[in-house]
C-alpha positions as CSV (number, residue, x, y, z in Angstrom):
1,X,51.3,67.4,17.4
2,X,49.0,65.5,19.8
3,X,51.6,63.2,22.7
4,X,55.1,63.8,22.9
5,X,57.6,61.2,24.2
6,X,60.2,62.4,26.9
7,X,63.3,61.9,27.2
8,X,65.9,59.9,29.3
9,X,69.8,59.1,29.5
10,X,70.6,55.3,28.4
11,X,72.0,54.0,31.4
12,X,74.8,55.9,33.1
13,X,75.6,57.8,29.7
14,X,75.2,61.4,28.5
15,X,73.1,60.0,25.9
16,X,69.5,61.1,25.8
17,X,66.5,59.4,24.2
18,X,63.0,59.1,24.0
19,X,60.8,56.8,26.4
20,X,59.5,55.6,23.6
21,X,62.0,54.5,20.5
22,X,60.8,53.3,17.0
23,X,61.5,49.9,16.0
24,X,62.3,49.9,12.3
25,X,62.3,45.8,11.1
26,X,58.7,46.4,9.1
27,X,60.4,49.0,6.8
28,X,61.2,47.3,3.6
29,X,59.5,44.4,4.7
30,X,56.2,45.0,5.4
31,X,55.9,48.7,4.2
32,X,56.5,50.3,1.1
33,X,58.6,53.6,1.0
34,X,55.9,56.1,2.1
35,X,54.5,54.0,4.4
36,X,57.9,54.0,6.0
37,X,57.7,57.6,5.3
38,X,54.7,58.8,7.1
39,X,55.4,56.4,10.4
40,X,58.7,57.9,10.5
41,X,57.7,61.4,10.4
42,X,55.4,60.6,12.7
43,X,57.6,59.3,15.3
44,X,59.1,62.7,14.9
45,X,56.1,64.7,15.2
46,X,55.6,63.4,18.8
47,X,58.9,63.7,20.0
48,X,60.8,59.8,19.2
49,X,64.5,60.6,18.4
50,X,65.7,56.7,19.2
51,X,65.2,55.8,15.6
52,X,66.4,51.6,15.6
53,X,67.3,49.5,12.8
54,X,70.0,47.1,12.0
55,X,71.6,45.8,8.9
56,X,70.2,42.9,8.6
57,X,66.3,44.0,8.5
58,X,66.0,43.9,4.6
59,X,65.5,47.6,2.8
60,X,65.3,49.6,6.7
61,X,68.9,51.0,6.7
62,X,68.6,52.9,3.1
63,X,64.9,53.4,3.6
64,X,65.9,55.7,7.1
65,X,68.5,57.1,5.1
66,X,66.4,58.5,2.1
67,X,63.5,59.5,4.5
68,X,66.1,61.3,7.3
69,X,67.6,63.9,4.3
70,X,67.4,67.1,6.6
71,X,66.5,65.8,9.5
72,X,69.8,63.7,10.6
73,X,70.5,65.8,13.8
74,X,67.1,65.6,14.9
75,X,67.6,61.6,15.5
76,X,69.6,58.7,17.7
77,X,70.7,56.9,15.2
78,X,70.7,52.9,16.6
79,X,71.5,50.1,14.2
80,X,72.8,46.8,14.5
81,X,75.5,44.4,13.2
82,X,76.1,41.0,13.4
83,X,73.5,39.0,12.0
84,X,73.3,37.0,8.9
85,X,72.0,39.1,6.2
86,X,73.0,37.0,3.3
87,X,69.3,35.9,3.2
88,X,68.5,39.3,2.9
89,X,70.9,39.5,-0.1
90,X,73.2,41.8,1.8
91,X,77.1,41.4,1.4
92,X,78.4,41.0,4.7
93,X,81.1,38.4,3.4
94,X,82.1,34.5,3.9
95,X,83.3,34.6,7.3
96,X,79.9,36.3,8.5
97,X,80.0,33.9,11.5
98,X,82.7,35.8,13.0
99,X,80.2,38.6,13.4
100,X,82.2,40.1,16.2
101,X,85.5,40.1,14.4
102,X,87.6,43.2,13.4
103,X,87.5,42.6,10.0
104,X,83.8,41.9,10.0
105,X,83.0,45.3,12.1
106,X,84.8,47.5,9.6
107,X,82.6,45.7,6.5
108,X,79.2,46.2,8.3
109,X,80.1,49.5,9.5
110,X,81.0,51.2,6.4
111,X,78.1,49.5,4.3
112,X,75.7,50.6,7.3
113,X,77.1,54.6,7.0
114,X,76.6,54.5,3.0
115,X,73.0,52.9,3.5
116,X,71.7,55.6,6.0
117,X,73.7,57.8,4.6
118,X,75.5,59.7,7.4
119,X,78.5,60.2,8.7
120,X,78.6,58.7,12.1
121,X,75.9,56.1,13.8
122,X,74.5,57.1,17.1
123,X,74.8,54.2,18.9
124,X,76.1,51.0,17.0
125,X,74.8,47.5,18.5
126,X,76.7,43.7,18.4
127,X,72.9,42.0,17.8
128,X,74.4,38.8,18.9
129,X,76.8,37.5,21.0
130,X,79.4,36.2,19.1
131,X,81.2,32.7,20.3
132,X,83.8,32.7,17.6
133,X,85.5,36.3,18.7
134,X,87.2,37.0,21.8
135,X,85.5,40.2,23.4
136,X,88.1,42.2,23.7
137,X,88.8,42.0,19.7
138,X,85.2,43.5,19.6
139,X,85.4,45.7,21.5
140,X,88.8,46.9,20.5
141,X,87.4,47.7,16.7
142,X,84.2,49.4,18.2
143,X,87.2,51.7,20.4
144,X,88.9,52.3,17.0
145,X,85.5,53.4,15.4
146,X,84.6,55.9,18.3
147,X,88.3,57.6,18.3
148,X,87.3,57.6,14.1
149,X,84.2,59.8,14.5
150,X,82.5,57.0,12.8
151,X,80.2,55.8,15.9
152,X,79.0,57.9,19.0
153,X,78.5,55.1,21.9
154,X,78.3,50.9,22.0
155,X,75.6,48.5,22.5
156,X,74.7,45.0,22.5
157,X,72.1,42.9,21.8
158,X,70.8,39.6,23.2
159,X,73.6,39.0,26.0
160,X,73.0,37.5,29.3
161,X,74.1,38.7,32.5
162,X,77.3,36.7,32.5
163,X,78.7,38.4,28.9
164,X,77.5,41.4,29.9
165,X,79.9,41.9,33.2
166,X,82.6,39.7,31.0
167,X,82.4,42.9,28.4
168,X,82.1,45.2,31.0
169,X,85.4,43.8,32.9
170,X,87.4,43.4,29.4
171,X,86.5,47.2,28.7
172,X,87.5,48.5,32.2
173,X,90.9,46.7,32.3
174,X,91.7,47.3,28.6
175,X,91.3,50.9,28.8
176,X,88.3,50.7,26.0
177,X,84.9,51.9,25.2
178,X,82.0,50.4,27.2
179,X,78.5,49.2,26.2
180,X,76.1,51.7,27.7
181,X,73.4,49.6,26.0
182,X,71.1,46.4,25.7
183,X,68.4,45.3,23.9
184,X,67.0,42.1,24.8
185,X,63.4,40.6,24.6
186,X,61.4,41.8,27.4
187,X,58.1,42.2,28.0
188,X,55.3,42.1,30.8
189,X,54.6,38.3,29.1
190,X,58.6,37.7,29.4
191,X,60.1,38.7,32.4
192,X,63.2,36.0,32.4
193,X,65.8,38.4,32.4
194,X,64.7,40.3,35.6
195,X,66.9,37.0,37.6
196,X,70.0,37.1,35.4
197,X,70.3,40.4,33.2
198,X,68.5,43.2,34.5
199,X,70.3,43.0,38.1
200,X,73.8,43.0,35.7
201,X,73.0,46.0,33.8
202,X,71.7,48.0,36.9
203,X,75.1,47.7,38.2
204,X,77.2,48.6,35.8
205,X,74.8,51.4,34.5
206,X,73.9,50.0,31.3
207,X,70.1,51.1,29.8
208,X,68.5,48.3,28.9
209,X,66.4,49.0,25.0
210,X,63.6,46.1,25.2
211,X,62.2,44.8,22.2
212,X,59.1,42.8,21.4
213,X,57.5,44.8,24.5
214,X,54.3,43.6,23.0
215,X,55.3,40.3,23.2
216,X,54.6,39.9,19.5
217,X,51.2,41.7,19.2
218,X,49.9,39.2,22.7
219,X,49.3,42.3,24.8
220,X,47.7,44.2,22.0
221,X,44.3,42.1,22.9
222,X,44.3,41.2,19.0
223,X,44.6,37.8,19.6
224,X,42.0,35.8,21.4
225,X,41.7,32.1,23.1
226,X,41.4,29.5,20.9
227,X,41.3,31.3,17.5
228,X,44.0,30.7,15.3
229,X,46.5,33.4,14.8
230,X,45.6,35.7,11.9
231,X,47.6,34.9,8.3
232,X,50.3,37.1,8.2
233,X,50.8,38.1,12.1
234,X,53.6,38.2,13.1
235,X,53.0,35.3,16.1
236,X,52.1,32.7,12.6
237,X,54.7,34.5,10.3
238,X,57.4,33.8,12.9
239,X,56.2,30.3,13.7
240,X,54.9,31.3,17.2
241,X,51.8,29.5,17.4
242,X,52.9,28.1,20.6
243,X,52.5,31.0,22.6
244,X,49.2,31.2,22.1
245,X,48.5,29.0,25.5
246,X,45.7,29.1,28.2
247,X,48.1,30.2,30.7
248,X,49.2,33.5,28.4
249,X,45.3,34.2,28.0
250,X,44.6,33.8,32.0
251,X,47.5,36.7,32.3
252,X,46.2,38.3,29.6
253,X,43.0,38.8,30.1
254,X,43.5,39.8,34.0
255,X,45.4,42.9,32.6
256,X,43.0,44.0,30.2
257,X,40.5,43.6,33.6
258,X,43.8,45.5,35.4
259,X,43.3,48.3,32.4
260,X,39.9,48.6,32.4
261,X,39.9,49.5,36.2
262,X,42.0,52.1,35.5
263,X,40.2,53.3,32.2
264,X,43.8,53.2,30.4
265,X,44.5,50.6,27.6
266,X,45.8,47.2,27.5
267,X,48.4,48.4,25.3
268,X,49.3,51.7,28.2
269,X,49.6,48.7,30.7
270,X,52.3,46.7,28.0
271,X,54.3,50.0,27.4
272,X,54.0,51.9,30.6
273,X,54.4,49.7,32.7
274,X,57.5,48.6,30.9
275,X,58.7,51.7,31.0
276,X,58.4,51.8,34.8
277,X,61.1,49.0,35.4
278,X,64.4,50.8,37.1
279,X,66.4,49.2,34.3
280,X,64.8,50.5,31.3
281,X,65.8,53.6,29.3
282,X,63.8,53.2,26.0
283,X,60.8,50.6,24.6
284,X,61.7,49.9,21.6
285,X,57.9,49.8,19.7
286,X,57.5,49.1,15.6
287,X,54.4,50.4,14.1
288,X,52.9,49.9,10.5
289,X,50.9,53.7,10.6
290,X,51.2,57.0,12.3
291,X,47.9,56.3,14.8
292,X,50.0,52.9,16.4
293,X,53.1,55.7,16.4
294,X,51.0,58.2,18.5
295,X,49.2,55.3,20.6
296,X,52.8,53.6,21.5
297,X,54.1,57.1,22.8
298,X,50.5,58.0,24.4
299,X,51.3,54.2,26.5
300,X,54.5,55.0,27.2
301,X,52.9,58.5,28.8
302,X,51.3,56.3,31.7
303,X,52.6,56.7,35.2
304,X,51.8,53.1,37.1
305,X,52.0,53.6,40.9
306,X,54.0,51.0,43.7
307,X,50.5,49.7,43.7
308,X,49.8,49.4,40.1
309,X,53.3,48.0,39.7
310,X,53.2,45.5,42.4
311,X,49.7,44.4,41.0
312,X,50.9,43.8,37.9
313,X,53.9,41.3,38.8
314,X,51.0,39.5,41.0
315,X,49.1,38.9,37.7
316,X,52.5,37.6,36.0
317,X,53.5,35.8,38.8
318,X,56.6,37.7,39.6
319,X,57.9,37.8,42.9
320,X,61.0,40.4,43.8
């Protein structure tokens, strides 16, 4: 079996997952069926049981589904609601912009259970904030859908620290089910919610669930300064060309110098040290074959010191 992730409790919760979860967007998009297949056993084989998805990343939901047959109670279950999926050609209805609404909820929920083909979702995520729904509508149909047997536990997605004690204070007073989650972009390259989020989520107990913890393949060491991004990365697919900047490269290239001192990886630096934050409960890491699989859970395996970690917000200019 090689590396084996350990495991942790989101936030406050009883819920336990892997250091390292699997991030499930390239499944249906940019892998076939047993490609899916072999970097989802994979994860299993070294020990992931956060398995994430959402309903809006194209064939990922059914794919999981078919490839889980047997295995459902091995696995955290995570998937998402809320985004636009007609694109995808998903059926999520006409009023999709009130993703957060009741009616919407019970829609996406049932379509998600039929896809993955289970009874119940682990841990079922709002992706978005949604403007158009009062919170407490939102968080009432989630309620319904624990007391249902339908969903285990609440999370959300992209929030800042402000709608995050907002939910947190509507769920409290009304006697409802709480987010013990977030997922939000986070990385060693984008540390912005350390100011505003992180401090909210430590205090009410929520675990946050970064993704893009490789800020988009940037502290891989696959791209390099001044050569073009490669066709079909995801930093050109996703229009991202901008991030390639002198000022990323000086940081990146300090902690591959960081890394090699160490004789770890650039990419144990990314994850572990991620890993390491107070505030985090799983890193959330896609992977297109079984070796990234083992080499994400390997990162997420290194230990960084006070030193190392103190180091490392010099070289990203973070001061706490």
């Amino acid at each position: 079996m090689g590396e084996s992730s350990s495991l942790r409790r989101v936030g406050s919760s009883g819920l336990a997952v892997s250091v390292v979860g699997l991030g499930t967007n390239n499944f249906g998009m940019k892998l076939d069926l047993e490609q899916s297949r072999a970097v989802l056993h994979a994860a299993l084989d070294h020990g992931i049981n956060l398995i994430d998805t959402a309903d809006s990343y194209g064939e990922s939901e059914r794919r999981i589904g078919e490839i889980l047959q047997g295995r459902r109670d091995d696995v955290v279950i995570a998937t998402k609601f809320g985004n636009d999926v007609r694109r995808l050609g998903g059926d999520n209805g006409e009023d999709w912009g009130a993703r957060g609404s009741r009616r919407y909820i019970r829609r996406a929920v049932e379509q998600s259970l039929r896809l993955l083909r289970t009874d119940w979702i682990d841990l079922y995520q709002l992706h978005r904030p949604d403007p158009d729904t009062p919170i407490e509508e939102t968080l009432s149909a989630l309620d319904d859908l624990v007391h249902e047997g339908k969903i285990r536990y609440l999370g959300h997605s992209n929030f800042t620290g402000w709608q995050t004690a907002d939910a947190e204070w509507t769920a409290r007073t009304r006697n409802l089910e709480r987010f013990i989650s977030a997922q939000n972009e986070y990385s060693l390259l984008q540390r912005g919610i350390e100011a505003d989020l992180v401090p909210a989520l430590e205090h009410y107990g929520i675990g946050l669930l970064p993704y893009f913890p490789l800020a988009s393949g940037l502290l891989t060491g696959k791209y390099k300064r001044g050569v073009p991004a490669p066709e079909g990365s995801r930093i050109q697919a996703w229009g991202r060309e901008s991030a390639l900047t002198d000022a990323v490269f000086d940081i990146v290239e300090q902690l591959e110098g960081f890394a090699a001192q160490r004789s770890i990886t650039l990419l144990d630096v990314a994850i572990g040290g991620l890993a390491a934050q107070p505030a985090v409960s799983s890193v959330i890491a896609g992977a297109t074959s079984p070796e990234q699989v083992e080499a994400n859970v390997r990162a997420g395996q290194w230990q960084p010191t006070a030193e190392d970690l103190a180091e490392i917000d010099r070289i990203t200019s973070v001061s706490h």
